[in-house]
VOGU-3710 file (C-alpha; in Angstrom, 3 decimals, decimal comma):
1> xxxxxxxxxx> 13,818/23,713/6,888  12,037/22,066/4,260  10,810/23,903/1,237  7,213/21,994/0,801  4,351/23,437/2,240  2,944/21,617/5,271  -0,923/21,930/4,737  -2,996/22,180/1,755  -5,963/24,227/2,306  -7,850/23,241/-0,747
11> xxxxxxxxxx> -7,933/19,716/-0,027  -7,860/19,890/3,518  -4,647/17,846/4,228  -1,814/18,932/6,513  1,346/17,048/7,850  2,474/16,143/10,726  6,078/16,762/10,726  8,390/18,249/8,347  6,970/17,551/4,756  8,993/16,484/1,279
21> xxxxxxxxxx> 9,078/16,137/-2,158  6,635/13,153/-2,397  4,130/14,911/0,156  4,524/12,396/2,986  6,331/13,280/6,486  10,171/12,942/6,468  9,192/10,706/9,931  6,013/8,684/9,282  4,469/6,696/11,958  2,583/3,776/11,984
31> xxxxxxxxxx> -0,065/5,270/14,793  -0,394/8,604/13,076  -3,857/10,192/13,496  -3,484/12,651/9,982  -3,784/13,516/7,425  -1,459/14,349/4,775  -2,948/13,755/1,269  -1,509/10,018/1,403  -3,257/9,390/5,053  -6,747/11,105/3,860
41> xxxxxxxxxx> -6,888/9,285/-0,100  -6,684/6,109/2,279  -9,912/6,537/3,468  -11,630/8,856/1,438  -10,390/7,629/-2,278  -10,875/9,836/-5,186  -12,971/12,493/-3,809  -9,978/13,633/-2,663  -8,822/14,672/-5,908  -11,079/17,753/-5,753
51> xxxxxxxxxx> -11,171/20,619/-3,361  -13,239/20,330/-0,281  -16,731/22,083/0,142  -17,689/22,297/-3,299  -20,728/24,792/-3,975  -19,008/26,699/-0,917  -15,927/27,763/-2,432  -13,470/28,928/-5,967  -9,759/27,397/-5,719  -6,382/28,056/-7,399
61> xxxxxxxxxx> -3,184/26,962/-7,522  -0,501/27,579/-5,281  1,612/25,749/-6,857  5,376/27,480/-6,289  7,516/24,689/-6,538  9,122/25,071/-9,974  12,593/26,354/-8,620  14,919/23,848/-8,451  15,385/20,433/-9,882  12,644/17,659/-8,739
71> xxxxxxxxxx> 9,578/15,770/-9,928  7,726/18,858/-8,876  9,505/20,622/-11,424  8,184/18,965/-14,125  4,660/19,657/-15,334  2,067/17,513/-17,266  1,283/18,689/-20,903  -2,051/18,776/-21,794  -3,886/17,943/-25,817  -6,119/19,870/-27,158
81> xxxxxxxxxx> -7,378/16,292/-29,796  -6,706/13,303/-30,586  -7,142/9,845/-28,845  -4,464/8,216/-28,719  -4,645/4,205/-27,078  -8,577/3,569/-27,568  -9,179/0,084/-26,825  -10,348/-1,998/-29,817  -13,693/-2,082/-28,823  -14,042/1,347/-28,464
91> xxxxxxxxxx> -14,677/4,114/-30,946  -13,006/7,932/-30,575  -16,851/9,241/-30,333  -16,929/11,751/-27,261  -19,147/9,671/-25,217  -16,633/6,714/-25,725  -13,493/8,931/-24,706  -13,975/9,347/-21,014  -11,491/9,146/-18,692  -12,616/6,536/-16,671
101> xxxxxxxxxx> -12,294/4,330/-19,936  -8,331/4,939/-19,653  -6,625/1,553/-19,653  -4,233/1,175/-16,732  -3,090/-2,324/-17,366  0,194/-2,846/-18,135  3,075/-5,792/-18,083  6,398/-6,145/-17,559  9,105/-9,010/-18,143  10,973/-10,843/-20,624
111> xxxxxxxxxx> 9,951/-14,291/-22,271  7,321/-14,228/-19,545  4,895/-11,235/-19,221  3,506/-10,310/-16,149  0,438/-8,162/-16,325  -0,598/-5,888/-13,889  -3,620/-3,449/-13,336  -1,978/-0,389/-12,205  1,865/0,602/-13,248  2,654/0,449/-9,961
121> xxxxxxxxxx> 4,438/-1,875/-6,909  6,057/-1,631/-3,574  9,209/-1,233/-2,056  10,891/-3,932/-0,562  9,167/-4,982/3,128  11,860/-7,030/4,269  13,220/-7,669/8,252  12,179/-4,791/9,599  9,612/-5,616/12,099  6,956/-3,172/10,541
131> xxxxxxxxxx> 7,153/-5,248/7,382  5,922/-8,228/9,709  3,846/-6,966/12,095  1,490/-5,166/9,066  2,463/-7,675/6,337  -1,469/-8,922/6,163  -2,809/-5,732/5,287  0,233/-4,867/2,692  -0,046/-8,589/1,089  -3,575/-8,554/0,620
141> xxxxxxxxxx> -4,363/-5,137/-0,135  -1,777/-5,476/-3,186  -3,320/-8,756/-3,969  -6,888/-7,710/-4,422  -4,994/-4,048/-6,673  -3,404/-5,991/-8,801  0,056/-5,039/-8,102  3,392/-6,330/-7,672  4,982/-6,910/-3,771  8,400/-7,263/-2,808
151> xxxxxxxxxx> 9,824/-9,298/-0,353  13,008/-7,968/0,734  15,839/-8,849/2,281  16,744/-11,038/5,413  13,512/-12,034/5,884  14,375/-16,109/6,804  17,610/-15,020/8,363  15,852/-12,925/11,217  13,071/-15,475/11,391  13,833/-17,700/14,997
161> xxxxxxxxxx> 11,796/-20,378/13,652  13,906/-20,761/10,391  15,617/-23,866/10,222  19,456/-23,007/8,359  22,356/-25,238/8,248  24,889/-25,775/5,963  24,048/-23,001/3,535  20,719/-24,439/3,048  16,968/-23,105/4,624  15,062/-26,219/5,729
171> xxxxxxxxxx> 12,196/-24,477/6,888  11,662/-20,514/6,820  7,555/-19,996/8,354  7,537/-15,852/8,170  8,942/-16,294/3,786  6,039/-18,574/3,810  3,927/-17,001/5,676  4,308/-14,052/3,052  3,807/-15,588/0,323  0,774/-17,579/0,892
181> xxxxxxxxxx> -1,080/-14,553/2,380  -0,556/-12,696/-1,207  -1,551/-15,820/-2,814  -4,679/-16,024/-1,443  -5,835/-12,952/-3,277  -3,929/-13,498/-5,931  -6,255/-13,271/-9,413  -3,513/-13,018/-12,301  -2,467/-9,880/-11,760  0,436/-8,870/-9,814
191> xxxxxxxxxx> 3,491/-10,923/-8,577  5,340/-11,637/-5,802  8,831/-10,670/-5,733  11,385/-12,170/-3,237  15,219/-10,430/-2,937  18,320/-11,757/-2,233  21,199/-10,331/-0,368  24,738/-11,989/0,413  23,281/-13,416/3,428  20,135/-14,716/1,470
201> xxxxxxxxxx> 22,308/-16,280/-1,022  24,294/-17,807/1,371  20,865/-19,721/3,424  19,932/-21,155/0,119  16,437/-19,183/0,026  16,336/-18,945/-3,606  16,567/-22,908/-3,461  14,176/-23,097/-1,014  11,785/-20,896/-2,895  11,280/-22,458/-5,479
211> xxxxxxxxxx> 11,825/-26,174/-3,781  8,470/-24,568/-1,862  6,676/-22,420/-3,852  7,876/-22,709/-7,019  8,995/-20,874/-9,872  5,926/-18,248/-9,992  7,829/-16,340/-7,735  9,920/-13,326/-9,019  13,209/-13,893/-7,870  15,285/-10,463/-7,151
221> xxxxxxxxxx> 19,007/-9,996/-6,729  19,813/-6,819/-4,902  22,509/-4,603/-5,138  21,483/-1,552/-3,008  18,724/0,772/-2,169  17,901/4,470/-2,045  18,336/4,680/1,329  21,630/4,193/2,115  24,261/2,389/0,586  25,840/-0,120/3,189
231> xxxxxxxxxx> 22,812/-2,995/3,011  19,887/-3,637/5,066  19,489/-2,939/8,825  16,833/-2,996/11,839  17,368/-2,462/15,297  16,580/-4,838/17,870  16,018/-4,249/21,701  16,346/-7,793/22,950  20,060/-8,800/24,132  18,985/-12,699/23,779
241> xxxxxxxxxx> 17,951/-12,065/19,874  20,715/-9,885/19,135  23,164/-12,941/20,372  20,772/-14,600/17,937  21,001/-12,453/15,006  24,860/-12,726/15,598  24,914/-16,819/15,766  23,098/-16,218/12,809  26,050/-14,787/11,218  25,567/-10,962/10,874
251> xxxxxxxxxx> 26,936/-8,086/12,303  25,460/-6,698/15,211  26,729/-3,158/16,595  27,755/-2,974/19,494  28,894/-6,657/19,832  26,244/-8,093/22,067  29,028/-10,628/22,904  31,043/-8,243/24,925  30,741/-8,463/28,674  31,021/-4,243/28,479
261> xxxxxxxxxx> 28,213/-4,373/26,291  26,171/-7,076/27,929  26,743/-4,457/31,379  25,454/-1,327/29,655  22,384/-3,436/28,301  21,582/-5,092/31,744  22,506/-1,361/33,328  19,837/0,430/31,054  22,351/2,955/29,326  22,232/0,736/25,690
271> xxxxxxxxxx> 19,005/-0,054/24,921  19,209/-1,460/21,426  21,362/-2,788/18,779  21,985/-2,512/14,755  22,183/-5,667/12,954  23,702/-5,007/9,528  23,906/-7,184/6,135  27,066/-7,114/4,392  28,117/-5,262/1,309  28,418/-7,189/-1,908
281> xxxxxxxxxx> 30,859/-7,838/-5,020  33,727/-6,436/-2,221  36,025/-8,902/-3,916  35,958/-7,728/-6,958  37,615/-4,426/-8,531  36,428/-4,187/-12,165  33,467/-4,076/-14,233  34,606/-7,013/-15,920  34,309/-9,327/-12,833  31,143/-7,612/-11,629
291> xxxxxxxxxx> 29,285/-8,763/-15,190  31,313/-11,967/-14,908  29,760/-12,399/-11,324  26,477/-11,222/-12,435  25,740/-13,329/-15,157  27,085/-16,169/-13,251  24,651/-15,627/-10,974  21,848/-15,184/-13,052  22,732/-18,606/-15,196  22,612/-20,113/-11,570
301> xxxxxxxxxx> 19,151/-18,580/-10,705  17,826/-19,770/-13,962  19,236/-23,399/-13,735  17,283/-23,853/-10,286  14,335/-23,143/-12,800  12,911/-19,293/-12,334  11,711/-18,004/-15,386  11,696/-14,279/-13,855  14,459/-12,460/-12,322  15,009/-9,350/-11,626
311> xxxxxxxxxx> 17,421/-6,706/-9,731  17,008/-3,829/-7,557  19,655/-1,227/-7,687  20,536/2,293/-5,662  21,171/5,598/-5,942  24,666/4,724/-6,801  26,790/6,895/-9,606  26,544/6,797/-13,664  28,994/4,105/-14,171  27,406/1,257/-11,222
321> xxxxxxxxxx> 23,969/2,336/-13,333  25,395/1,857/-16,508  26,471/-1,569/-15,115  22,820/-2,059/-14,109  21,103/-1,210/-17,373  23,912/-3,089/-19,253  23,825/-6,193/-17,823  20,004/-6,326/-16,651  19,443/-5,895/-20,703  22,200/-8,687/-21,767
331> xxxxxxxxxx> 20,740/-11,410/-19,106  17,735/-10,741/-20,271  15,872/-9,823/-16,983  12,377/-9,002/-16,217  12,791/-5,593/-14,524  15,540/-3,575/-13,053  14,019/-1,542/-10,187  16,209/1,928/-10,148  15,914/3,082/-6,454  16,701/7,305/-6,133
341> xxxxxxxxxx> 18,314/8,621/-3,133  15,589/10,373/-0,762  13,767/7,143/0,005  13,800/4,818/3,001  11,282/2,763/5,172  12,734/2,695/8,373  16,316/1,756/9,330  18,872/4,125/7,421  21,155/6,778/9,452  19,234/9,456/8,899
351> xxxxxxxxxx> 22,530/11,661/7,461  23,588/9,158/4,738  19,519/9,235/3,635  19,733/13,128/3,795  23,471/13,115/2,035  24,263/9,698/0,127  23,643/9,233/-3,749  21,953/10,822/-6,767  18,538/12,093/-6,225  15,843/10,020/-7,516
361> xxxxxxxxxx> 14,470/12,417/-11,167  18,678/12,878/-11,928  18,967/9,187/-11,433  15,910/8,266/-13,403  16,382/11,310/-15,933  20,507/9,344/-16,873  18,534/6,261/-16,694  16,423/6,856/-19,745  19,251/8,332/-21,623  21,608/5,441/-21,157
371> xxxxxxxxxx> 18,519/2,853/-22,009  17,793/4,816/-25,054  22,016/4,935/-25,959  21,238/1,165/-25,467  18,682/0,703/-27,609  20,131/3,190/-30,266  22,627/0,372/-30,935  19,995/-2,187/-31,678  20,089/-4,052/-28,098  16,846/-4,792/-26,448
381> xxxxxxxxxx> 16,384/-2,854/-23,150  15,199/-4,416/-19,728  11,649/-3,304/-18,521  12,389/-0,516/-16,058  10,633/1,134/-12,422  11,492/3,932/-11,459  11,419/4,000/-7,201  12,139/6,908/-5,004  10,028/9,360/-2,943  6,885/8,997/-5,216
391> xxxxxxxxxx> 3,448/9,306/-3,756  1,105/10,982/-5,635  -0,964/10,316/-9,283  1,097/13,383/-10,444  4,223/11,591/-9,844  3,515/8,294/-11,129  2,710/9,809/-14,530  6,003/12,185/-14,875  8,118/9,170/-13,280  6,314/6,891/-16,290
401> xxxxxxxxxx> 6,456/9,579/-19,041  10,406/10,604/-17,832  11,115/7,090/-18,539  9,008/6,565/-21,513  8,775/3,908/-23,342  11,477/1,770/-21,338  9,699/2,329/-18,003  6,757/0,015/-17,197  6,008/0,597/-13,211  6,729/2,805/-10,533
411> xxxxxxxxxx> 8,214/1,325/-7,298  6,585/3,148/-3,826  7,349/2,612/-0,662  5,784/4,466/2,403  2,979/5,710/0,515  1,631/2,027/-0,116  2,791/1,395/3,748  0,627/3,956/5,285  -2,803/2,442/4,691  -1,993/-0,405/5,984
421> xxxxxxxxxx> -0,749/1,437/9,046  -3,868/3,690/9,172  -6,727/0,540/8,680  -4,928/-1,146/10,918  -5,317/1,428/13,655  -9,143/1,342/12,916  -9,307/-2,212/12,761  -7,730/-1,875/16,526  -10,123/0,873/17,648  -13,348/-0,747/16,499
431> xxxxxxxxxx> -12,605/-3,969/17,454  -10,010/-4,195/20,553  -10,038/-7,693/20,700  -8,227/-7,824/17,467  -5,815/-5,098/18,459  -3,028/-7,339/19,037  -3,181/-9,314/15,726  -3,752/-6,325/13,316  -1,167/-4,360/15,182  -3,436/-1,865/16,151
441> xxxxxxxxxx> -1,744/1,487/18,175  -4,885/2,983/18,961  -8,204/2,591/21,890  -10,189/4,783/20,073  -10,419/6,699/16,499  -9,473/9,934/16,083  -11,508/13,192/15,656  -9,909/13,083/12,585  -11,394/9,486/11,767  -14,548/10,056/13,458
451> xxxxxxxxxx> -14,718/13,054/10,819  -15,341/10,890/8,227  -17,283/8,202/9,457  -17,356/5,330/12,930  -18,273/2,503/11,050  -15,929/0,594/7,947  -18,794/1,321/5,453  -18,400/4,847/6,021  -14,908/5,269/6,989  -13,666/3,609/3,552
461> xxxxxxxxxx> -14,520/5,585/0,309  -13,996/2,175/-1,490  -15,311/-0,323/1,119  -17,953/-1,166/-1,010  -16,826/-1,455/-4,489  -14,383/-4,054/-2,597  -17,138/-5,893/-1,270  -19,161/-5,588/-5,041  -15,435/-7,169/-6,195  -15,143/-10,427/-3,570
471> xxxxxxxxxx> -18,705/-10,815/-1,857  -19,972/-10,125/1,340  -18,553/-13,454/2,918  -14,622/-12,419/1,862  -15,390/-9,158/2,631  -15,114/-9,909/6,457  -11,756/-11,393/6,837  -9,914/-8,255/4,535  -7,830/-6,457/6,582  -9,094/-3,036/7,404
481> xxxxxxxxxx> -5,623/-2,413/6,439  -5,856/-4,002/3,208  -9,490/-2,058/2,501  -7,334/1,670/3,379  -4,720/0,284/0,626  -7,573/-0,991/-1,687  -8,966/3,004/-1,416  -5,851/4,831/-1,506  -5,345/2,775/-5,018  -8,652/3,902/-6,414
491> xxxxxxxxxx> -8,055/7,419/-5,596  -4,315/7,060/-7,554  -5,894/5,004/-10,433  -8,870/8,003/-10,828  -6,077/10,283/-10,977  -3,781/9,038/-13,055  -6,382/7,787/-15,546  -7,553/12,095/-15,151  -3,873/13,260/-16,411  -3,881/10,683/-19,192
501> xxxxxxxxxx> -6,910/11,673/-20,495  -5,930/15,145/-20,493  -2,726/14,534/-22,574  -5,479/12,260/-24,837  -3,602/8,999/-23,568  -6,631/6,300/-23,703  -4,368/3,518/-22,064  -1,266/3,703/-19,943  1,089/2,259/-22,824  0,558/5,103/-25,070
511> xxxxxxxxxx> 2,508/7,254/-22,726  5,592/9,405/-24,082  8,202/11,990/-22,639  6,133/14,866/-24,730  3,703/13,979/-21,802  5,228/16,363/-20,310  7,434/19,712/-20,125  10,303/21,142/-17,480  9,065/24,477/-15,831  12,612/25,945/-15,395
521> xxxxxxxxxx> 15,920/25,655/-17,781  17,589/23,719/-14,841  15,343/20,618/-15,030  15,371/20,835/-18,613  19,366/20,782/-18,543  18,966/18,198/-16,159  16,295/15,928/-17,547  16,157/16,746/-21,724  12,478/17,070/-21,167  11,809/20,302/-22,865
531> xxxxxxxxxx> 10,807/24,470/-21,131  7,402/24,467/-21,217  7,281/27,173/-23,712  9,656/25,294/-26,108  8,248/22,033/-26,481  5,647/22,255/-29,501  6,979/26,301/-30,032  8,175/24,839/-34,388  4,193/23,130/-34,681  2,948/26,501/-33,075
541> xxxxxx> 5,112/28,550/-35,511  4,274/26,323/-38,243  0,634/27,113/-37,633  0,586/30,937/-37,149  2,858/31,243/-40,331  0,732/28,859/-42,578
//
């Protein structure tokens, strides 16, 4: 049974299923008709960073969750003066120091900085077929935020239409697809990211990437994922493209090759199959060879001619995230992405996602103490983002200010995937005849829709400061999809840009782990961030006894 409420009266969300940590259902589908806090900021933005029926009604917390050792057990200190991070142009006057004048730009890289407008970026939307069929409204909606996407795995291997021989990709139409659809909407901020996995590295795709697209493309080697920890999978319910996937050269489960297999398909008792990727570095059995392989790796990447690499790494133990901070810092990489156990966007056995690896704030909480042990000795430390079961503004800043100053973004997953799911779904409703392309799952909207609004304008809190942004003519070819995203990102920014001005944090950068405070002596053990009533307790003394 989980131990996160279900519904939130004040702000009038409730889930669906079985809630957790980040506030999003443990099962989250694509044609869900609402509303958890993530499904409901996607269409009504910031106002739902307030309770509901103001002039009606008094609220207080209910906040309980300070037992136990999570995000939710840290809380956000708050200033009482100062200004710290005012831009340039601005003075510290009161009517200056609002907080929709906090800064939430930020960069991340190496020799090459990449800015971005929010600290934030997705999780890798590789092969799974959810990735595809919504990847317009994820591309573009990221695009026109500002914000890093990732590309994950196996994308050109499960393509049809790829063209592979030889350990080269001649052609690879859904990679391309991808990336041009970001690229349109691409102003300067943001990047696109594209992983590798055995199998990638194997096609050639990092070749072909930049042979087609150049080198202003991130380029990501993987090692693992929250999820799980034996490499991507999706399930497939065709017999004729698992024998495909299998030509390809992966492992499919059951072997669709077997005539006992090919019987229970044709018979009706199997009705899908697993195709798996396959575990990396499994020749090699020290940390020597692993940096060895690594860097050799890297020099190869950066020969073909990308100036930006980076690596995504799981919720594996203290000495494999060692290894990742280590070497990440010595090639001189652009990011390391640190991925916590919890997470997952689709295709994990659901008992190695609830059992496998170190959760996501002790992951992130060893991370910042090995970067700073790193630094300590005079090395320079690779940008860091934090991923994991984050959803909320809330989260982003404790994930940020846990980190502090070596973490520049925080990596989300589902929560960035359900707008796109839910304006798709109204895209479908309101206009059936482009039901099929925007991957629609519904006929009609919802009560819970219909609530808000039956017409885009009125549906989308931020429809029209999107249309202000591009113009009226743009404005009809964004995904409805991409306009959910675009609101859901407003209502985070508003947020976020709410708890920095509290701890008197004029810009994103200024950001420090006396941001905030551990609300029980386990997460403080756990984490070094200090009890609540500790941190500041020698100023306070200092004060009362001056």
């Amino acid at each position: 049974m989980s131990a996160y409420p279900k519904s939130n009266d004040v702000l009038g969300t409730t889930n669906r299923g079985t809630a957790c940590e980040s506030g999003l259902c443990t099962l989250c589908r694509a044609d869900c008709a609402g509303k958890c806090e993530t499904w409901l900021s996607s269409l009504k933005g910031r106002s739902v960073l307030y309770p509901r029926d103001f002039g009606l009604i008094t609220a207080g917390s209910g906040n309980t969750e300070h037992v136990g050792v999570s995000y939710n057990s840290l809380r956000v200190q708050g200033f009482a003066y100062g200004a710290a991070g005012v831009a340039p142009d601005r003075t510290t006057n009161p009517d200056d120091c609002l907080f929709t004048n906090v800064s939430l730009e930020t960069q991340f890289g190496a020799a090459q900085k990449t800015p971005v407008r929010m600290p934030l970026m997705t999780g890798a939307l590789g092969s799974t077929f959810i990735a595809a069929k919504y990847w317009d409204s994820f591309a573009v909606g990221c695009a026109l935020s500002g914000i890093p996407i990732v590309i994950g795995e196996n994308v050109v291997g499960v393509d049809r239409t790829a063209e592979l021989a030889d350990g080269k990709t001649g052609s690879a139409p859904e990679l391309d697809r991808r990336i041009a659809i970001y690229k349109r909407y691409y102003d300067g901020y943001g990047a696109i990211i594209v992983q590798l996995n055995v199998e990638d590295t194997r096609n050639g795709v990092a070749e072909y990437v930049l042979q087609k697209h150049g080198d202003d493309v991130v380029i990501e080697l993987k090692w693992g994922q929250g999820a799980k920890n034996i490499g991507g999978e999706i399930k497939v319910t065709s017999l004729d493209y698992a024998l495909f996937l299998k030509r390809r050269g992966y492992l499919v489960d059951p072997d669709p090759e077997r005539p006992e297999v090919k019987d229970a398909f044709e018979s009706g008792s199997l009705t899908a199959f697993a195709r798996h990727s396959r575990l990396g570095y499994t020749d090699l059995s020290s940390v020597e060879q692993v940096r060895e392989n690594f860097m050799q790796a890297v020099d190869y990447l950066r020969s073909l001619g990308f100036k930006r690499i980076s690596l995504k790494t799981g919720a594996y133990g203290m000495e494999a995230l060692a290894m990742a901070i280590r070497f990440a810092s010595d090639a001189n990489l652009d990011l390391l992405t640190i991925d916590g156990a919890g997470g997952g966007t689709g295709m994990s056995p659901w008992n190695m996602m609830e059992t496998w690896g170190v959760p996501s704030i002790l992951l992130h909480a060893k991370a910042r103490e090995y970067a700073a042990l790193l630094a300590s000795k005079g090395k320079k430390v690779v940008d860091l983002s934090f991923a994991g079961g984050l959803a909320r503004e809330d989260q982003i800043f404790k994930a940020l200010a846990l980190g502090a100053p070596f973490t520049k973004l925080v990596c989300m997953g589902r929560s960035i995937m359900i707008p796109g799911f839910l304006g798709s779904n109204i895209e479908g409703a309101l206009h059936p005849e482009r039901r099929a392309w925007v991957s629609g799952n519904r006929d009609t909207l919802p009560k819970s829709v219909r609530d808000i609004g039956e017409t885009p304008d009125k549906i989308f809190a931020g429809y029209h400061d999107l249309k202000r942004k591009i113009g009226p003519e743009a404005m009809r070819e964004v995904p409805y999809g991409a306009v959910a995203i675009w609101t859901l990102m407003d209502k985070l920014g508003a947020g976020l840009q709410q708890l920095l001005a509290g701890a008197r944090k004029f810009s994103v950068q200024n950001i420090t782990r006396e941001d905030i405070a551990s609300a029980n002596r386990e997460t403080e053990r756990e984490t070094g961030v200090p009890f609540i009533t500790d941190a500041q307790d020698e100023l306070a003394r200092r004060i009362i006894s001056a």
